[in-house]
N, C-alpha and C positions, 0 to 999 in steps of 0.2 A: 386226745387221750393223754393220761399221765404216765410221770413214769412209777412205778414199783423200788421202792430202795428195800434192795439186797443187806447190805450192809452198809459200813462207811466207805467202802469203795466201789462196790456193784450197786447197777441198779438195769432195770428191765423198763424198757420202751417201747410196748409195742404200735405196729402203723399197721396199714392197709394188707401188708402182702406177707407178713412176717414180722418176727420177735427180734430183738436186737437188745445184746448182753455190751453195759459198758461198765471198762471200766478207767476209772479216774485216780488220781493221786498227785502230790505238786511231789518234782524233782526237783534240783540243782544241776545247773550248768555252767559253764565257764559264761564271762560276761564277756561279749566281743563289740569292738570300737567299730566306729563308720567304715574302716578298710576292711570290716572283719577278721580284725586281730585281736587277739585274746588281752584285755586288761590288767589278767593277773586278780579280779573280784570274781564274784558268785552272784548267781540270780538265781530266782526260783521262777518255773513253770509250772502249768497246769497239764499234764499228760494225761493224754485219754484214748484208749484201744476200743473199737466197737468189733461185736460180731455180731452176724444175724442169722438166723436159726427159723423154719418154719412152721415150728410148733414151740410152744412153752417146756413141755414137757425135754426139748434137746436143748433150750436153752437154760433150764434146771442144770440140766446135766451137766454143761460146758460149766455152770458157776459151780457147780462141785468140784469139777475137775480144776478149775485154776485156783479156788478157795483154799485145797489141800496141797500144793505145791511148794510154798516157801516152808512149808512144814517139814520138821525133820526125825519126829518120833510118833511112833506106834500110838501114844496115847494123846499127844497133840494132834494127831488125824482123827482119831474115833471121836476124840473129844467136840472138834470141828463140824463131822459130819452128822452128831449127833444135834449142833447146833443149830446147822441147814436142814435136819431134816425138821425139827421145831419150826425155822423159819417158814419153811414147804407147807405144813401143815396151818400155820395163821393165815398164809397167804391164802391159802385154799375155802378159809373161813371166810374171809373179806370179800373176794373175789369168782368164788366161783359155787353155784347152785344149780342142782339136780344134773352135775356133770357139765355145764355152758359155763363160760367167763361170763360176767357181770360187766355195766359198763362201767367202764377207767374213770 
């Protein structure tokens, strides 16, 4: 099965026994030598958190709730979950008929 992109940093995976919310983004970290001593340089990573969730509908949920968090105004949330629920609604078009998911 494929995965579902959320956005540019969510995306939905589901397997066998449950739904799994990830998400992705590249950090920066100190750069460390062979002893594992800090160089004094920068690198970049690929950081990535999974959750998994046993239905879609809790793993909707969980990407609302983390989608709206670095958020810090009233109308950058509405405006947000205005755009998830857009998202929810395409999703629902591609994916899912007469109430069943469709195959990934």
């Amino acid at each position: 099965m494929k995965a579902i992109k959320l956005d540019e940093q969510y995306r939905i995976e589901p397997d066998i026994y449950s739904w799994k919310l990830i998400f992705e983004e590249t950090r920066t970290k100190d750069k460390l030598d062979d002893q594992r001593k800090k160089t004094g340089e920068k690198e970049d990573y690929q950081y990535e958190d999974t959750w998994y969730y046993p239905t879609l509908q809790n793993c909707l949920e969980k990407f609302q709730e983390e989608a709206v968090k670095p958020l810090s105004s009233i109308k950058e949330i509405l405006s947000k979950i205005t755009e998830i629920s857009d998202t929810v609604k395409e999703l629902k078009k591609l994916y899912v008929s007469n109430g069943k998911l469709l195959q990934l």
